[in-house]
C-alpha positions as CSV (number, residue, x, y, z in Angstrom):
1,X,-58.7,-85.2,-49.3
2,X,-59.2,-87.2,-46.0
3,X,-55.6,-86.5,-44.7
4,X,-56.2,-82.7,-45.3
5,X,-59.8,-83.4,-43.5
6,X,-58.5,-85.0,-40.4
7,X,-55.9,-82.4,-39.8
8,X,-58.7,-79.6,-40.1
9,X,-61.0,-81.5,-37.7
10,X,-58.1,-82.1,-35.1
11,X,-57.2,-78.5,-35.4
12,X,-60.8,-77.3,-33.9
13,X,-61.3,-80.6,-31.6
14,X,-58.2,-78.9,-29.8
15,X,-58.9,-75.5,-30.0
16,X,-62.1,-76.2,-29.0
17,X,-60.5,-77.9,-26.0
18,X,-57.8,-75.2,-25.6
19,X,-55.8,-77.7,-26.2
20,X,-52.0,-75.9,-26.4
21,X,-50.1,-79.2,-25.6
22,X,-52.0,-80.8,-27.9
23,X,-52.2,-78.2,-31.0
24,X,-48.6,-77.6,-30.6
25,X,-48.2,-81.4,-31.5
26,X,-50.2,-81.5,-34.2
27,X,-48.6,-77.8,-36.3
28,X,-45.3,-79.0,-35.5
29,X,-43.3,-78.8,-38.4
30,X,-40.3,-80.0,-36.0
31,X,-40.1,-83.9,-37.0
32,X,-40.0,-82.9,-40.9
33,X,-37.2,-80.1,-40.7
34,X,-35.2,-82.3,-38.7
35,X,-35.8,-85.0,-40.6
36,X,-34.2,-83.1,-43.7
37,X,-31.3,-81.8,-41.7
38,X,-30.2,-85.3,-40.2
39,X,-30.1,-86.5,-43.6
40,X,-27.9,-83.9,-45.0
41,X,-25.8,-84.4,-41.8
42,X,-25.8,-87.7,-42.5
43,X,-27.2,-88.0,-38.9
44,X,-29.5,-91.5,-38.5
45,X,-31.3,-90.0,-35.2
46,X,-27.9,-92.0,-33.1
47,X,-28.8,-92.7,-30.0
48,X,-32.4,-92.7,-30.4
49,X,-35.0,-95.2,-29.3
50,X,-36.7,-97.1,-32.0
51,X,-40.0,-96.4,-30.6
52,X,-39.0,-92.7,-31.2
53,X,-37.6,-92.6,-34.6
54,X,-40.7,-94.8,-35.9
55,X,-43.3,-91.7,-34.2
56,X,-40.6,-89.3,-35.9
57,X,-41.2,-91.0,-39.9
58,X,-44.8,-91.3,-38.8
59,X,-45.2,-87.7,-38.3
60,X,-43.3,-87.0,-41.2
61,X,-45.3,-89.5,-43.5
62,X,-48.3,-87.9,-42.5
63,X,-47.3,-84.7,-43.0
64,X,-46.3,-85.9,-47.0
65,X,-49.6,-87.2,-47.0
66,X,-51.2,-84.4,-46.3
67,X,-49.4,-81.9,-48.8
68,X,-50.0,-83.8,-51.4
69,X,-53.6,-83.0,-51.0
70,X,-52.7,-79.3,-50.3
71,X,-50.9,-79.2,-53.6
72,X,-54.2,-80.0,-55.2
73,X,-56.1,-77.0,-54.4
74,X,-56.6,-73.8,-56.1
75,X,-56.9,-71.8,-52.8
76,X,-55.4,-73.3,-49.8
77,X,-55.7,-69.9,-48.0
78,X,-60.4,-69.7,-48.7
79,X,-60.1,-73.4,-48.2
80,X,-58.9,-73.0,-44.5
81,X,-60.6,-70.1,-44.2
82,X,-63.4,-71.7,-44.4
83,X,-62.6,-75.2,-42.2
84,X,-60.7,-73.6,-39.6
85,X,-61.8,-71.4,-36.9
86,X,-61.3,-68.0,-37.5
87,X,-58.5,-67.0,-35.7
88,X,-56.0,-69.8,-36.4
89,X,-57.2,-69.9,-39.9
90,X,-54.2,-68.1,-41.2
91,X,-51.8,-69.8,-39.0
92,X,-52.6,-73.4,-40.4
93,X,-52.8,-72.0,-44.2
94,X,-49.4,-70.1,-43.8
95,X,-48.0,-73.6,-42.2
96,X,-49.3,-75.8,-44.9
97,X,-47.4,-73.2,-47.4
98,X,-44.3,-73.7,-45.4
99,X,-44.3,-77.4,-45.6
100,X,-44.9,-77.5,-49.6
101,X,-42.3,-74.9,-50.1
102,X,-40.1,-77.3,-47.8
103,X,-40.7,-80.5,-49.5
104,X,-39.8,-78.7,-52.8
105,X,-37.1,-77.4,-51.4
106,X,-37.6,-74.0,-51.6
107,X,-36.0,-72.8,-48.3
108,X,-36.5,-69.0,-48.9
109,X,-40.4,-69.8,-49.3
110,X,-40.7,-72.2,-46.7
111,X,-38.8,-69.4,-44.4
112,X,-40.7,-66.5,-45.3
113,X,-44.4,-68.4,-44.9
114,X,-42.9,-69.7,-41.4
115,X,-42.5,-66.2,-40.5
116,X,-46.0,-65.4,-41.3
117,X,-47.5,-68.0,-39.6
118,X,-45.9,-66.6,-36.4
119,X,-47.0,-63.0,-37.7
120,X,-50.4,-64.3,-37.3
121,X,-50.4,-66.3,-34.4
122,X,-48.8,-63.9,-32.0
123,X,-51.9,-62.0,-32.9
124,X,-54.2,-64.0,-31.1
125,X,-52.0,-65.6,-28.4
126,X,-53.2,-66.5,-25.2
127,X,-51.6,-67.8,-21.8
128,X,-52.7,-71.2,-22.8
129,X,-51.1,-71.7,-26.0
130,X,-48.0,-71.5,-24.6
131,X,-46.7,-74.6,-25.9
132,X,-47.7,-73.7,-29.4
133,X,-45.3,-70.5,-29.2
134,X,-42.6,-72.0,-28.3
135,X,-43.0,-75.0,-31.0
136,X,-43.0,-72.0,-33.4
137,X,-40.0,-70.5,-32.2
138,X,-38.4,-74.0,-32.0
139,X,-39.4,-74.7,-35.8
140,X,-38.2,-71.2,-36.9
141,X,-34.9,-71.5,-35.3
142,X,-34.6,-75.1,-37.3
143,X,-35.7,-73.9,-40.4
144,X,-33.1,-71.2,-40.4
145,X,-30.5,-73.9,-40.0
146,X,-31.6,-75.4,-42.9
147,X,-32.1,-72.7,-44.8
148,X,-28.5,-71.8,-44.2
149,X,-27.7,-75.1,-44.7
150,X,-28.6,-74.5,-48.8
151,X,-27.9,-71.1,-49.4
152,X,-26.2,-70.9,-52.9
153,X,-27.5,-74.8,-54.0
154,X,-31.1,-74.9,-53.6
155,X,-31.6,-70.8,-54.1
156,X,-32.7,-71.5,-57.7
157,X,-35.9,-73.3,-56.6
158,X,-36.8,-70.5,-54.3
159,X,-39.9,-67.9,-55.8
160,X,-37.0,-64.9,-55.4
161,X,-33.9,-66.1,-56.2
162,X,-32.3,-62.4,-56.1
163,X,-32.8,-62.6,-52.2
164,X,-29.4,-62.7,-50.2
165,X,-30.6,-63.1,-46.7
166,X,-29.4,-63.9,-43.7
167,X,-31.4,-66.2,-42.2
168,X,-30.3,-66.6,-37.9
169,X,-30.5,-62.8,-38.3
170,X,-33.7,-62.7,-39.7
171,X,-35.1,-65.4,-37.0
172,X,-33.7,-64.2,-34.1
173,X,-35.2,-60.5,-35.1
174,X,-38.5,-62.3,-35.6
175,X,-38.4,-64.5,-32.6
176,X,-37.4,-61.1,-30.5
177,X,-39.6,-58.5,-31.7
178,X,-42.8,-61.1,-32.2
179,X,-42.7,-64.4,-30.2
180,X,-40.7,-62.5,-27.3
181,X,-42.4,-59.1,-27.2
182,X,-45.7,-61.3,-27.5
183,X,-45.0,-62.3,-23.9
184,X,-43.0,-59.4,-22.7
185,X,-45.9,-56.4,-23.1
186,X,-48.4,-58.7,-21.0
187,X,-48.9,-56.0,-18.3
188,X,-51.5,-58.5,-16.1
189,X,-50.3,-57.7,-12.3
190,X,-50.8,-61.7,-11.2
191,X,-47.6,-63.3,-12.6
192,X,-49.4,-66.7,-12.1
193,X,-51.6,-65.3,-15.2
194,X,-49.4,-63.5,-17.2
195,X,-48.2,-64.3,-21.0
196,X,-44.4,-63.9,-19.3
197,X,-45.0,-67.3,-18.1
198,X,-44.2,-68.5,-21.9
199,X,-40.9,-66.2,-22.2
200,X,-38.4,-68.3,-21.5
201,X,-38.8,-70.9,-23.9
202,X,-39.1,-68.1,-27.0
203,X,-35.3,-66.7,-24.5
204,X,-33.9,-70.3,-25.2
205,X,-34.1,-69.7,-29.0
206,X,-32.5,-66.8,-28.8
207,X,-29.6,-68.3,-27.1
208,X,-28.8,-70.8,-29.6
209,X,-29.0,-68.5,-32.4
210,X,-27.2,-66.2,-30.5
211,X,-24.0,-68.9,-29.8
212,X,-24.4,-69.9,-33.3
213,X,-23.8,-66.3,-34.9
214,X,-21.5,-65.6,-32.1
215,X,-23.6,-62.3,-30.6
216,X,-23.2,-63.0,-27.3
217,X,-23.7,-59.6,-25.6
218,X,-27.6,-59.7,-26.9
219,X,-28.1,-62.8,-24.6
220,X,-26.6,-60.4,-21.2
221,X,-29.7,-58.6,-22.2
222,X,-32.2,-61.4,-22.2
223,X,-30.5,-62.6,-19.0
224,X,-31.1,-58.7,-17.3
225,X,-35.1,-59.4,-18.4
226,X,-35.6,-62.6,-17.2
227,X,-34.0,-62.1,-13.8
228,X,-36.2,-58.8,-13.4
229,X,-38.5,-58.4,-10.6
230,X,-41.3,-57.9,-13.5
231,X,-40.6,-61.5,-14.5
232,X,-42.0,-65.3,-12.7
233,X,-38.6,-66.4,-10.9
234,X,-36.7,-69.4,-12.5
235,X,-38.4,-72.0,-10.7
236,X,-41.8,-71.0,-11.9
237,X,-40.6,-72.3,-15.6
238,X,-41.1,-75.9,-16.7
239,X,-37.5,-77.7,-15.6
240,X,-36.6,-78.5,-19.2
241,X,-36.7,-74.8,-19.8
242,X,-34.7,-73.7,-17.0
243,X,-32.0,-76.4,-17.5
244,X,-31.6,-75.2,-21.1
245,X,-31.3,-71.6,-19.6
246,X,-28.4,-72.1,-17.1
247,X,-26.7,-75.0,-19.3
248,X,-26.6,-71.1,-21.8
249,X,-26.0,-69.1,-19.0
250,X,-23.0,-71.1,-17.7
251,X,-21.6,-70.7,-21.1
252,X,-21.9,-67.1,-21.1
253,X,-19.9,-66.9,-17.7
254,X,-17.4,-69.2,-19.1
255,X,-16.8,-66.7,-21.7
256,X,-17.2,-63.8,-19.7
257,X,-14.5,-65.4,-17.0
258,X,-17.0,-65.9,-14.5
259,X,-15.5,-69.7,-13.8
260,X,-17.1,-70.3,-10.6
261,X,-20.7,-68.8,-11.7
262,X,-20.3,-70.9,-14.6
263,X,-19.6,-73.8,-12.7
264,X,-22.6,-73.5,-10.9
265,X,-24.9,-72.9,-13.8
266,X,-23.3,-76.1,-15.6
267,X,-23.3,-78.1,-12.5
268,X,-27.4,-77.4,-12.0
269,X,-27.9,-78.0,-15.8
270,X,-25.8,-81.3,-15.5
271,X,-27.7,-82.7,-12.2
272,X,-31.1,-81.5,-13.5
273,X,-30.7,-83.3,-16.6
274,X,-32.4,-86.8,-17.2
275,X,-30.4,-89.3,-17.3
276,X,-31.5,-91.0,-20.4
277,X,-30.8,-87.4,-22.1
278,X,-26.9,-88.8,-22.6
279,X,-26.2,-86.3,-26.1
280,X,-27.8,-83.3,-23.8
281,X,-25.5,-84.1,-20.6
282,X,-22.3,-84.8,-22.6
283,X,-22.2,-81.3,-24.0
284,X,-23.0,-79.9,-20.5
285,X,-20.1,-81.9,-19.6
286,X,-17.7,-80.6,-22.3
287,X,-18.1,-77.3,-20.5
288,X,-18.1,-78.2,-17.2
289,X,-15.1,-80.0,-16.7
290,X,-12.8,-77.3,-17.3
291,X,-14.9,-75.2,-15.1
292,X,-14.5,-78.1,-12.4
293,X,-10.3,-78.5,-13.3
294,X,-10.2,-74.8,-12.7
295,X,-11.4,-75.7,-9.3
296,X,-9.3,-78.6,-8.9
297,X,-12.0,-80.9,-8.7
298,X,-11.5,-83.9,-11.0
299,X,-14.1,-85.8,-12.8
300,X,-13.8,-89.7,-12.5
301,X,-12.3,-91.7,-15.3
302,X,-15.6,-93.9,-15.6
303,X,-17.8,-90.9,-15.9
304,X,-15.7,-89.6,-18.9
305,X,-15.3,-92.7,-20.6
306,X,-19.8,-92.9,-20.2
307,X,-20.1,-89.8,-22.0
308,X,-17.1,-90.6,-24.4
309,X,-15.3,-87.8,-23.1
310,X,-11.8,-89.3,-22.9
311,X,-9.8,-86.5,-24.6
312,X,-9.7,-85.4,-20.9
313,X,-8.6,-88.2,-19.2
314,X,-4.8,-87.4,-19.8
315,X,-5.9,-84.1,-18.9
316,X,-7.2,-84.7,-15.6
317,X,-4.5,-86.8,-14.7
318,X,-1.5,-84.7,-15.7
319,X,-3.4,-82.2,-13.6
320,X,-3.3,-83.9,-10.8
321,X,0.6,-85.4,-10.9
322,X,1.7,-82.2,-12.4
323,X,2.9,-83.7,-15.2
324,X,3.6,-80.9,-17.3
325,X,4.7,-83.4,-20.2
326,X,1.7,-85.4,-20.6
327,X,-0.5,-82.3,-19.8
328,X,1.3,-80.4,-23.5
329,X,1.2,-83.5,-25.2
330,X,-2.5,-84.3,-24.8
331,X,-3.6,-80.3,-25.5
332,X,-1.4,-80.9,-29.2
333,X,-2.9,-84.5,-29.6
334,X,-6.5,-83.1,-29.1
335,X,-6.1,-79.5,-30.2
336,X,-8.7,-80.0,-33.3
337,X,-11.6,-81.2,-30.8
338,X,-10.7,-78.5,-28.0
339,X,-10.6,-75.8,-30.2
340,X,-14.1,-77.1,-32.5
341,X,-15.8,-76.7,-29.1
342,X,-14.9,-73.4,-27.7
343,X,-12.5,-74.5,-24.9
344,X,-9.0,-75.0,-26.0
345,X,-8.1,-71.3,-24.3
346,X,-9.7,-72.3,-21.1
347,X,-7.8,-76.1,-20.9
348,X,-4.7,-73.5,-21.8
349,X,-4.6,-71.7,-18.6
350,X,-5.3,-74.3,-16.5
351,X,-1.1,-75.1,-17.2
352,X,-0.4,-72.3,-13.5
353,X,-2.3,-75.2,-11.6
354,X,-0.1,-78.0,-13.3
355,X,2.7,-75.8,-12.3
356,X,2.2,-75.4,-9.3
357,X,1.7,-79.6,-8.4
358,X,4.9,-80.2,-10.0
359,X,6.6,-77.5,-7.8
360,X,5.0,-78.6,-4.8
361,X,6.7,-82.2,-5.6
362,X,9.8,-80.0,-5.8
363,X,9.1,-78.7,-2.7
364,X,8.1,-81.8,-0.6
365,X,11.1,-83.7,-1.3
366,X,13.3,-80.3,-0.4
367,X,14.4,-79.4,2.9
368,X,14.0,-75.9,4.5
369,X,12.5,-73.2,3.5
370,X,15.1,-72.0,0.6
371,X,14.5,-73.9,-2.5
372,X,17.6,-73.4,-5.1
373,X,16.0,-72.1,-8.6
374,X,17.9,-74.7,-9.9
375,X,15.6,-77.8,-8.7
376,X,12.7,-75.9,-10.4
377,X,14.6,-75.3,-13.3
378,X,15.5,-79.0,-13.8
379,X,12.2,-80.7,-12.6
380,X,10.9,-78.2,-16.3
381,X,14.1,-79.1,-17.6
382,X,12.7,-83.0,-17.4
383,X,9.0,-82.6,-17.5
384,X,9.3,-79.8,-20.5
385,X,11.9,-78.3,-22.3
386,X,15.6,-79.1,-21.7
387,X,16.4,-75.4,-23.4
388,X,14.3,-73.3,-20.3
389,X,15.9,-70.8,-18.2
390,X,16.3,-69.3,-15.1
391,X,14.5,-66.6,-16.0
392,X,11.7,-68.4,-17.7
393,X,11.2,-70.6,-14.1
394,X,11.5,-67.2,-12.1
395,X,8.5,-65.9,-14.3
396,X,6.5,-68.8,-13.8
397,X,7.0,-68.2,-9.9
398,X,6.3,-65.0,-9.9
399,X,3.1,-65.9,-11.6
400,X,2.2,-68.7,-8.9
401,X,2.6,-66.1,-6.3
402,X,1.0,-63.4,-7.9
403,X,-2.1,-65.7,-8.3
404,X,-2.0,-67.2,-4.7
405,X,-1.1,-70.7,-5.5
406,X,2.3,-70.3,-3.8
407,X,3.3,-68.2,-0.8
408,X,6.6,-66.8,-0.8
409,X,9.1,-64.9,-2.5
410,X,12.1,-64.7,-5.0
411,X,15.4,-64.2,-4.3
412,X,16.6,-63.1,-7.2
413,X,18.6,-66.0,-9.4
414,X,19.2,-67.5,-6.0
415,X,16.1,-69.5,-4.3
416,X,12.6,-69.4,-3.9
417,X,12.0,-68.6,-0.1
418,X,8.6,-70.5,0.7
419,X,6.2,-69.6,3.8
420,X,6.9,-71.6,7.1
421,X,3.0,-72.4,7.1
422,X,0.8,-73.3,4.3
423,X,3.4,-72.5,1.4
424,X,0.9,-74.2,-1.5
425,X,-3.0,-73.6,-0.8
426,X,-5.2,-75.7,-0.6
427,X,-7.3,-75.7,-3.7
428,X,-9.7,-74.4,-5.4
429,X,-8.5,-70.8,-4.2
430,X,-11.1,-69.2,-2.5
């Protein structure tokens, strides 16, 4: 009963103290979900300081600790009723409900009492339990990962098994019309005091569920919100928050085409990020690069070989030499990893810019301004595919022109007539 006892009494020391940082700590059900998920992942925490992973399993073992008291009583919900203060009584009870349906792997339960715990606290939140909202939105969001995780092995533990949910839906409705709205209908006129001030970790959430279900024209809304005048700007947020927002906002631009907006998001999200945060900056990096080779500006070898990015090393440098060879081979030899993260299309088009380097070799070592179709068609012939055409090169010049990365025009089956002055811009194109 002591474990059970201690986490009652810590419960009121901190609301007592108003305590959010703290209270968040202590109803985290983070360390345990993740816990679970790494080891059906087979995922040993890589990466991770010792001193980390040993506060992890202590979080965890006390958390085991303590639900095996919980299972021991008749009436978990009078029994926090009454050791808890009033308000949060119905938070902690639903929690500890959630964490016994968890450890008996009952995913549905452990879901649904999750839910109400939110339900409830949402109900009495305040500006300064900020932190406690979004470690609810954060545990939701994880919970639903696991939950999906199991649907259709561990359904038959679950208290209604006849339940076909889905489970990202479900949390992103809850996270948007509780955790979000909670913050959002705070009508206070001093932003400095407003519940809006906690929005955009609960927006975060969102986002991830949103990439992960692939719904990405609900997170343009969130964006619309949070860059309102009604809303705290950006800078107002804590910095972890507002890297996590561009780092998703740069994604959205990448698939919206918005390259250089996206660029800029990534590039803030990659600078901003600590440096010891390596797994966090190497997946800003994955989408950053190509947003950076679509500008022409090329990442150092060393800097993807630190983040063991090196699928793009061949990349970068066919880029640059315009070797369109090397630049086909290493988009087949990493197709699988391109394609798994979302930017094999994008590495795709960047062939124009690869293109046009290789002409402009074709250029320099060509005198005047009339350059016979022919060179072009055998520089391809030798860099790509000994059966190309005429009319395959002439389309590929057309499209160089028409995109501004060479001035000029055809002449027909004949030459490529180049401008007297600046024939290849400089890139990136402006």
């Amino acid at each position: 009963m002591a474990e059970l006892t201690n986490h009652f009494n810590k419960v009121n020391e901190l609301l007592n103290d108003w305590d959010g940082v703290g209270l968040s700590h202590e109803l985290s059900m983070t360390e345990l979900i993740t816990s679970i998920l790494n080891s059906i992942n087979h995922n040993s925490h890589s990466g991770m300081s010792n001193q980390k992973k040993q506060q992890i399993q202590a979080k965890v073992n006390q958390i085991k600790k303590t639900d095996l008291v919980v299972k021991r009583q008749q009436d978990i919900d009078t029994l926090c009723a009454n050791k808890i203060q009033h308000n949060y009584n119905e938070i902690v009870a639903y929690r500890l409900r959630s964490i016994s349906s968890l450890l008996d792997s009952k995913y549905y339960d452990a879901f649904r009492y999750l839910i109400e715990a939110i339900n409830s606290f949402v109900k009495v939140f305040e500006l300064w339990s900020q932190n406690i909202l979004w470690r609810l939105s954060l545990d939701l969001r994880l919970m639903a990962e696991l939950a999906t995780l199991n649907v259709g092995s561990n359904d038959s533990n679950n208290s209604n098994n006849n339940v076909t949910i889905d489970y990202f839906e479900e949390a992103s409705r809850t996270l948007l019309s509780k955790c979000f709205q909670a913050a959002n209908a705070d009508r206070t006129p001093n932003l400095a005091e407003s519940k809006k001030n906690a929005a955009l970790g609960v927006v975060n959430q969102l986002f991830q569920i949103y990439f992960k279900i692939n719904n990405l024209k609900l997170c343009k809304n969130l964006i619309k919100t949070m860059e309102s005048p009604g809303f705290p700007t950006l800078e107002s947020y804590p910095l972890n928050q507002v890297i996590t927002y561009r780092f998703f906002n740069g994604r959205l631009s990448v698939f919206n085409g918005q390259y250089k907006k996206a660029q800029e998001e990534l590039l803030y999200a990659f600078n901003k990020c600590p440096n010891d945060s390596i797994k966090n900056k190497r997946l800003i990096l994955l989408f950053l690069v190509p947003m950076q080779l679509e500008q022409c500006k090329f990442p150092k070898k060393s800097l993807l070989e630190k983040f063991k990015l090196t699928q793009f090393i061949d990349i970068v440098q066919s880029i640059k030499s315009g070797n369109i060879k090397q630049f086909n081979e290493c988009l087949s030899t990493h197709q699988n990893f391109f394609i798994s993260k979302g930017i094999y299309l994008i590495l795709e088009k960047l062939k124009i810019i690869v293109y046009r380097n290789l002409f402009k070799k074709v250029h320099l070592i060509t005198t005047g301004q009339r350059i016979p179709i022919g060179n072009f068609v055998s520089a391809l012939k030798w860099m790509e595919n000994d059966a190309i055409d005429i009319d395959e090169t002439e389309c590929i010049l057309s499209n160089l022109i028409y995109n501004g990365y060479l001035k000029g025009y055809i002449s027909h089956k004949v030459a490529l007539v180049v401008s007297p002055t600046n024939p290849f811009p400089k890139l990136p194109l402006n």
